[in-house]
C-alpha positions as CSV (number, residue, x, y, z in Angstrom):
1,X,-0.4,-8.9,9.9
2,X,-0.2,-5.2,11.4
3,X,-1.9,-2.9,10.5
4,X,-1.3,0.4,12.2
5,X,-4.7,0.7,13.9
6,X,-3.6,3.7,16.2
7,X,-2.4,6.1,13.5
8,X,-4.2,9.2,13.0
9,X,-5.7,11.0,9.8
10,X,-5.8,14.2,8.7
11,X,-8.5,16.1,7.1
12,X,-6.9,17.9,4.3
13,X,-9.2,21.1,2.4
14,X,-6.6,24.0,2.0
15,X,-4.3,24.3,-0.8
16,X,-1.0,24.6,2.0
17,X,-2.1,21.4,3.7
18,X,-2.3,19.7,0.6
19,X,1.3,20.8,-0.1
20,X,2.2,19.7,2.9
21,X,1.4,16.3,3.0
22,X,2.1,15.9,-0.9
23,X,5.9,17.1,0.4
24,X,5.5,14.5,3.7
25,X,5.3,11.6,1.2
26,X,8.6,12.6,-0.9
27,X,10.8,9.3,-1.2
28,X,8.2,6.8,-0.7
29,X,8.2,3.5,-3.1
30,X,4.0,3.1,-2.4
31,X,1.1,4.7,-1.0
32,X,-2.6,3.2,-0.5
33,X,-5.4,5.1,-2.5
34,X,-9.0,5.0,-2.0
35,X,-11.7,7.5,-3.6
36,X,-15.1,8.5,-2.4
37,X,-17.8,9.4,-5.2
38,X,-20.6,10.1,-6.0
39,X,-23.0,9.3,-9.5
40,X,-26.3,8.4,-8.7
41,X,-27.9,11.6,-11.1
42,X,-24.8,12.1,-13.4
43,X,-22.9,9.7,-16.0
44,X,-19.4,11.1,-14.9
45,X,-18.7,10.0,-11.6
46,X,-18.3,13.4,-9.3
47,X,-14.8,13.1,-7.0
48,X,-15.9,14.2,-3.6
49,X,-12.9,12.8,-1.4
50,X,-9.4,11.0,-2.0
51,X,-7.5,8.8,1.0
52,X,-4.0,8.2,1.0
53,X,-2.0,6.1,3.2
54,X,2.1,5.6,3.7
55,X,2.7,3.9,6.8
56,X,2.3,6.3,9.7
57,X,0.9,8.8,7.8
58,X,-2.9,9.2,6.3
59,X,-5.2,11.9,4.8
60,X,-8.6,12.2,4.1
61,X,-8.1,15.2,1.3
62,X,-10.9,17.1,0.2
63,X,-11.4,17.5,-3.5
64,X,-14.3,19.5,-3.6
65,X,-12.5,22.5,-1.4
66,X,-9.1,22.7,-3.0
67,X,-9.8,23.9,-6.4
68,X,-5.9,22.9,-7.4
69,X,-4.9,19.0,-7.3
70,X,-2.1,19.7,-8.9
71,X,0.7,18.2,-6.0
72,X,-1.4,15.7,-5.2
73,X,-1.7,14.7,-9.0
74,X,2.2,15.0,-9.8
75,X,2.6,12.3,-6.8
76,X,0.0,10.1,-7.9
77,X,1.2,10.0,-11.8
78,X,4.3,9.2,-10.4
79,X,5.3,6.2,-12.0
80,X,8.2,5.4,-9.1
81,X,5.7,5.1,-6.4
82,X,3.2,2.1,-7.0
83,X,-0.6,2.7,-6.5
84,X,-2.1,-0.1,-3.9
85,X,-6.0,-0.2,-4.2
86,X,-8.4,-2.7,-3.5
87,X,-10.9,-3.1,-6.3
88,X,-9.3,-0.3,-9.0
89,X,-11.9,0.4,-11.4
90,X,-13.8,2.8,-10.3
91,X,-11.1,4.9,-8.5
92,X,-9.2,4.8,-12.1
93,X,-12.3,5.9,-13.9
94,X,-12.4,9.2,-12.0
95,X,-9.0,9.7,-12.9
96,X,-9.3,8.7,-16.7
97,X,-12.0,10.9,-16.9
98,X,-10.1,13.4,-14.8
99,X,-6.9,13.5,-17.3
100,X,-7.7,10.9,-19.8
101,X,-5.2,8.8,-18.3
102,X,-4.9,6.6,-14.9
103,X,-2.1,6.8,-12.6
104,X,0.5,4.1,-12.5
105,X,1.9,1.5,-11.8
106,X,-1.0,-0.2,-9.9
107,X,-1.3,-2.9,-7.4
108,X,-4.4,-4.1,-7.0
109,X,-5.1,-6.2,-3.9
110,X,-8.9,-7.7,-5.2
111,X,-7.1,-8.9,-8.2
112,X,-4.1,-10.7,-6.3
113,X,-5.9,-11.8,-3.4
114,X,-7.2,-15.2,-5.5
115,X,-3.3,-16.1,-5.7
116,X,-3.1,-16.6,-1.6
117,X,-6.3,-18.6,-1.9
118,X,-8.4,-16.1,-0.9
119,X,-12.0,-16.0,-2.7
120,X,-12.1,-13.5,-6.6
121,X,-13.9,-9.9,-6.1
122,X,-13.3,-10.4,-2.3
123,X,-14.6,-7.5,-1.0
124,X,-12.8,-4.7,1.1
125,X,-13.9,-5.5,4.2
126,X,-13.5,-8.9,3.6
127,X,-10.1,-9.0,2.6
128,X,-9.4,-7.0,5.8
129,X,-11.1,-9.4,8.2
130,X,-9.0,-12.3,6.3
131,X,-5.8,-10.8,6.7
132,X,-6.0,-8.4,9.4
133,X,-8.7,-10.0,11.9
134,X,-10.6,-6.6,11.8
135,X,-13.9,-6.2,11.3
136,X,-14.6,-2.6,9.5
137,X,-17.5,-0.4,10.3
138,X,-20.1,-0.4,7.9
139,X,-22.2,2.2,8.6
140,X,-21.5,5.1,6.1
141,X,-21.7,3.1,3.2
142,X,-24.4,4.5,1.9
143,X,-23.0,8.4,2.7
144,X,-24.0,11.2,0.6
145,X,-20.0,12.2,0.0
146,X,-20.9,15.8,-1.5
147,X,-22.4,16.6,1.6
148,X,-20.7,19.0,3.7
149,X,-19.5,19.2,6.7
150,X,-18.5,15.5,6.6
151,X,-18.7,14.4,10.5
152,X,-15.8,12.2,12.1
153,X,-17.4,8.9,11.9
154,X,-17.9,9.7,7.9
155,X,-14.0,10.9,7.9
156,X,-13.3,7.9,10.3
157,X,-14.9,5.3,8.0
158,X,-12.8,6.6,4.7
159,X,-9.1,6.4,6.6
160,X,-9.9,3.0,7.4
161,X,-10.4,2.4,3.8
162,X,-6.4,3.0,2.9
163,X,-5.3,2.6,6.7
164,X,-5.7,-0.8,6.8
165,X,-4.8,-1.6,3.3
166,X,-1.4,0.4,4.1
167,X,-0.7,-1.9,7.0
168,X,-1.7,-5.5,5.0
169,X,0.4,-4.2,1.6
170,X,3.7,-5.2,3.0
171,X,3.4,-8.7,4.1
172,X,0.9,-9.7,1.2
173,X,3.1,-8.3,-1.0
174,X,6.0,-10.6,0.4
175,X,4.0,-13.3,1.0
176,X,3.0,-13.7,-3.1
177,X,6.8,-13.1,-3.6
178,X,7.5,-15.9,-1.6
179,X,5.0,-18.3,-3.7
180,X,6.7,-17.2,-7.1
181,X,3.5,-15.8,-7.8
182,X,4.2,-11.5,-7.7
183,X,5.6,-11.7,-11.7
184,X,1.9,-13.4,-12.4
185,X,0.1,-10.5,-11.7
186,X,2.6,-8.0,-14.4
187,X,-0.2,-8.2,-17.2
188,X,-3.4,-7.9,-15.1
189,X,-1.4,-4.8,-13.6
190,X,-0.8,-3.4,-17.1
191,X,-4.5,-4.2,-18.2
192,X,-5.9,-1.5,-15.2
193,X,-3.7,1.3,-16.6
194,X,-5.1,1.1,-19.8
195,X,-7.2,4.5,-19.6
196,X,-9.3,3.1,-22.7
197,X,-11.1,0.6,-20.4
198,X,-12.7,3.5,-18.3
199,X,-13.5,5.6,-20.9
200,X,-16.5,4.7,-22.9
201,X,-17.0,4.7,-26.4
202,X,-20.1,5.3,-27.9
203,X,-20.2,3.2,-30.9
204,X,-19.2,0.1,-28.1
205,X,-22.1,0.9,-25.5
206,X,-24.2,-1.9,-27.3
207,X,-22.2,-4.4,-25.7
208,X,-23.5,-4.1,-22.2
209,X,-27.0,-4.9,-23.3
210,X,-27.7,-8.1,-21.9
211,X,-29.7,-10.6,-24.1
212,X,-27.5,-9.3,-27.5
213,X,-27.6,-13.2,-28.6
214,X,-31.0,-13.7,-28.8
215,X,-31.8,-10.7,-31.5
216,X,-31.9,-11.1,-35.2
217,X,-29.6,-9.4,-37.6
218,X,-31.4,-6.4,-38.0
219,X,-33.0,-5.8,-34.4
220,X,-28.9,-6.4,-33.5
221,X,-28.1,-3.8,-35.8
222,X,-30.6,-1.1,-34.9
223,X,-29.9,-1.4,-30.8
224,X,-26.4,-1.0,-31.8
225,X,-27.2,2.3,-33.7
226,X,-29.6,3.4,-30.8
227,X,-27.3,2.5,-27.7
228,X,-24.0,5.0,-30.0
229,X,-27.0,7.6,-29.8
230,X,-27.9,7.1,-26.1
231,X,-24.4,7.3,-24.4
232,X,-23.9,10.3,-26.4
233,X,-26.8,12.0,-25.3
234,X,-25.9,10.6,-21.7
235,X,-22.3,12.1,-21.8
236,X,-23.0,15.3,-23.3
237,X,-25.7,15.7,-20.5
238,X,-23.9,14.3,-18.2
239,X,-26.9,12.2,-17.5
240,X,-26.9,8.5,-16.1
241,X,-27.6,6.5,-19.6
242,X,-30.6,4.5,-18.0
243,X,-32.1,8.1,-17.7
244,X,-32.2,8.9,-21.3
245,X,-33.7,5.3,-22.1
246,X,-33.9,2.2,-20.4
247,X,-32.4,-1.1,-21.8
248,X,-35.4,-2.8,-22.0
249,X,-37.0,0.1,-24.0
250,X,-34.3,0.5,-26.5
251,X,-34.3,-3.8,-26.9
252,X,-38.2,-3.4,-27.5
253,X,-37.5,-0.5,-30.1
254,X,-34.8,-2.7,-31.9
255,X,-37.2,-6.1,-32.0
256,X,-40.3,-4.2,-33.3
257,X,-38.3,-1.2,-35.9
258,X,-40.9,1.1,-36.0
259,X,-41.8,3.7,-38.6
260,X,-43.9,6.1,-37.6
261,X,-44.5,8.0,-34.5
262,X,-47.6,5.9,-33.7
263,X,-46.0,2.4,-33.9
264,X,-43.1,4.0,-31.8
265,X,-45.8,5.4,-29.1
266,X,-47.1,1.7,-28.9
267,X,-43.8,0.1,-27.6
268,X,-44.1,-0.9,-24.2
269,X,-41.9,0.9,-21.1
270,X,-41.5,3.9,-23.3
271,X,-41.9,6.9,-21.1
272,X,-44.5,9.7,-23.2
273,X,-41.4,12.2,-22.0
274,X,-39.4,10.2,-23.8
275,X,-41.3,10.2,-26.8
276,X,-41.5,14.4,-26.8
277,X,-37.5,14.4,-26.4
278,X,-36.5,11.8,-28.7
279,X,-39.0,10.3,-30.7
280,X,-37.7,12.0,-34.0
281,X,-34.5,11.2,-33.5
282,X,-34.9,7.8,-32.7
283,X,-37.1,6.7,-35.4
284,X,-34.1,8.2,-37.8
285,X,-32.3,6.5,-36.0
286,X,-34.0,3.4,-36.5
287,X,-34.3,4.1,-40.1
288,X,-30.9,4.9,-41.0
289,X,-30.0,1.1,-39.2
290,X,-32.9,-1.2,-40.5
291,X,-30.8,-2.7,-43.4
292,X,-27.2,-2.2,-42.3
293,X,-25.3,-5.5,-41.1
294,X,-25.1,-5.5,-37.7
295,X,-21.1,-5.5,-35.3
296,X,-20.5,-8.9,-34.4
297,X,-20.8,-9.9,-31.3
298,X,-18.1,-10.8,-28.6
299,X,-16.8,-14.0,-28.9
300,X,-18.5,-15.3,-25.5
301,X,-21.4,-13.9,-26.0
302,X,-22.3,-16.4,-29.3
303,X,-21.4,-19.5,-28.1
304,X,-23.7,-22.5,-29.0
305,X,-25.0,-24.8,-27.0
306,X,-22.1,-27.5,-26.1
307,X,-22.7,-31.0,-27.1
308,X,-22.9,-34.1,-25.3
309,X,-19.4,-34.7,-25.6
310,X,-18.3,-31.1,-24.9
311,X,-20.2,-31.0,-22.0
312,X,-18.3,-34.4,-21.0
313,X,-14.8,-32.8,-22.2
314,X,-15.7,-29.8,-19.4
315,X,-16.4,-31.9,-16.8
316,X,-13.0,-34.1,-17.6
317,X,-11.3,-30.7,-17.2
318,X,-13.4,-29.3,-14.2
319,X,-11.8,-32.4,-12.4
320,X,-8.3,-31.1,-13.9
321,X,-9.1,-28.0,-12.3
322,X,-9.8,-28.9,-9.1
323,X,-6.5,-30.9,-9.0
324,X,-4.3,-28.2,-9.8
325,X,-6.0,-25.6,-8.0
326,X,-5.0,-28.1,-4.4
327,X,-1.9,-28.3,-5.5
328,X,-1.4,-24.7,-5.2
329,X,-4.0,-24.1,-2.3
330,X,-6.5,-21.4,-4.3
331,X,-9.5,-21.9,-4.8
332,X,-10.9,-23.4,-8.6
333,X,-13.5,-21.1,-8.9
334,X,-11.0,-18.2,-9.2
335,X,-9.0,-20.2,-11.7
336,X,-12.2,-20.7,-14.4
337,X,-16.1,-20.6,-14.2
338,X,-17.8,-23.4,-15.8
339,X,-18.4,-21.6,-18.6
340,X,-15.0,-21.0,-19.3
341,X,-14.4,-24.7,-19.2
342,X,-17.3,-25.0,-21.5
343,X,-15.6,-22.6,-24.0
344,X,-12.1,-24.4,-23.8
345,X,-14.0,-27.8,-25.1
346,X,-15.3,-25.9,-27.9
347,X,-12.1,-24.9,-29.1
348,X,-12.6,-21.3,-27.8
349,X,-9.1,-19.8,-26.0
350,X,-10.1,-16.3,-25.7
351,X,-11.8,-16.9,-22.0
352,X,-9.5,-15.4,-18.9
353,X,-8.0,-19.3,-18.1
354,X,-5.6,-18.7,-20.8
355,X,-4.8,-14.9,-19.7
356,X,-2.2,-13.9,-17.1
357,X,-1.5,-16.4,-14.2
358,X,-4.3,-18.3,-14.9
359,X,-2.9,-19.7,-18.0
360,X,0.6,-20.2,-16.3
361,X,-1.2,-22.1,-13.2
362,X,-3.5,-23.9,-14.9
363,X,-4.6,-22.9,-18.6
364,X,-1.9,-24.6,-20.1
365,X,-2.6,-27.7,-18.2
366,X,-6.3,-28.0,-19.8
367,X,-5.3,-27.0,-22.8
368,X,-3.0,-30.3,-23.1
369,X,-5.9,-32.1,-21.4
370,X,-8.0,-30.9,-24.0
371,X,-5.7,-31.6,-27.0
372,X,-5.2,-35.7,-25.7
373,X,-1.7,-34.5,-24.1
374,X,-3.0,-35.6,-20.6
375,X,-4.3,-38.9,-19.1
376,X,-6.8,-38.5,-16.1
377,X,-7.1,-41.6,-13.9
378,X,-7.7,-42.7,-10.5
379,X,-5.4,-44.6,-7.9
380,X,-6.4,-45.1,-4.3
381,X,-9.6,-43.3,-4.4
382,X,-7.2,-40.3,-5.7
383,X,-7.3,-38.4,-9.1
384,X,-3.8,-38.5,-10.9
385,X,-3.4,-36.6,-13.7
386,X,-0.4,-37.7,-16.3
387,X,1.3,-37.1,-19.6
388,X,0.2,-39.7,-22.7
């Protein structure tokens, strides 16, 4: 596939140039997007640089020189000319958080790279060796990008982020139209302009606590109260969370509840600083959440153990799987994990097989598998899957 090695970028920190190009890219139907950021020491992420490709033409603009966006903004909330990224979420976080909403519509690469067969979360660099036969320079991955100057190889490294994506777009694009596949991604495409998945809500920061399933009731209920409390204190500090209290520390607080400042001072992996800035506030916390019921937890995330049977009923339909997914050349594991399979047997739909083009490729398939509506056999050392 081409992919336009030879064309030039431009470095872009002036309000003109900015207009400039923003006017250069008047009538196009797409343009490539890439963002550099930083947020190692803050919970917003900090925009430090934005790429932008149309074929033949590619800028490296400078966000943290141009106090005014605002062309560069009006094209990119354009809803006539569609967004192509590779991995969206965190270039759509800056901009929620930037305007409270993303821009649109969005064509994500990662996501539709499963539906040519290529492996799910494929990488950038990856996905350009796959489909371009390049192999990227990785050597500023780990750049400081609110350092300034930024040196050529640093400049060099972020074009090739949106140049090469620029020069693959066309032909993958057309390539999933040719399968009868583009329509499949519509919903996934919807889901990464919903602005509420990148902006977080306090009383919902509880639910990226790992081990949720394994606390009682009331522990559940208190880490709940104290996780609202951290990612407040996070945002309004613009703070990284982990800074204000580690998971492990607010899981420990939640199992033991204490009461006093002495109990709390006990808890192991709770820094004394922590205890000066927040010990008050936490035990009221603690307090005020002892004997409320606790949110229930995410479907997946209280799943029992599967039986005997269920566990036979997955494997029936992990063989199902691996049927369909050759007859449409993609690999099974970007269809459903085993623990999606797992869920299905229980009776549990709300897994991402029955979502999107998953379901259409293959969830509704299991689903009749699973419900007796299929016969699985074998003929000539061949599985053969069949209607009752």
């Amino acid at each position: 596939m081409s992919h336009a090695p030879d064309t030039e970028y431009r470095y872009i920190d002036s309000a003109d140039a900015l207009r400039d190009f923003c006017a250069s890219l008047k009538g196009a139907d797409w343009l490539a997007l890439d963002t550099e950021f930083i947020r190692e020491n803050t919970y917003y992420p900090r925009l430090c640089l934005l790429q932008v490709a149309v074929p033949g033409n590619i800028a490296c603009i400078d966000p943290l020189a141009i106090q005014d966006l605002g062309p560069l903004l009006d094209v990119l909330y354009d809803r006539s000319i569609v967004k192509v990224v590779h991995s969206c979420s965190q270039d759509m976080e800056i901009f929620a958080c930037l305007k409270g909403e993303v821009p649109g519509p969005v064509f994500d690469t990662q996501l539709a790279a499963p539906l040519i067969g290529l492996p799910e979360q494929i990488g950038y660099a990856n996905f350009v060796q796959e489909m371009a036969g390049v192999t990227l320079d990785k050597s500023q991955t780990r750049t400081d990008w609110s350092r300034r100057p930024l040196n050529p190889a640093q400049l060099a490294y972020a074009a090739d982020d949106v140049r090469y994506l620029a020069g693959i777009y066309p032909a993958f694009r057309q390539k999933l139209a040719d399968l009868g596949r583009l329509e499949w991604l519509d919903a996934e495409f919807a889901q990464c302009e919903q602005a509420d998945r990148y902006l977080h809500v306090p009383e919902q920061a509880w639910q990226r606590v790992r081990g949720l399933e394994k606390l009682r009731p009331r522990a559940l209920s208190i880490l709940q109260a104290l996780c609202a409390w951290r990612e407040q204190v996070a945002q309004e500090k613009n703070l990284p969370r982990n800074w204000v209290l580690k998971d492990d520390a607010l899981t420990n607080i939640a199992r033991l509840a204490p009461t006093t400042p002495d109990k709390l001072a006990a808890i192991r992996n709770l820094p004394q600083k922590v205890l000066d800035r927040h010990g008050d506030i936490i035990l009221e916390k603690v307090k005020a959440a002892v004997n409320l019921p606790p949110q229930p937890l995410p479907t997946g995330r209280r799943r029992a153990r599967p039986t005997s049977d269920e566990d036979a009923l997955a494997d029936v339909l992990q063989a199902q799987l691996r049927v369909l997914a050759a007859r449409y050349e993609i690999n099974s594991v970007s269809l459903a994990s085993r623990k999606d399979l797992v869920a299905l047997a229980q009776g549990d739909e709300d897994v991402p097989l029955m979502r999107g083009w998953r379901r259409e490729m293959a969830g509704n398939e299991l689903l009749a598998m699973r419900d007796g509506e299929r016969l699985l056999s074998v003929s000539n050392g061949r599985v053969i899957i069949s209607d009752t």
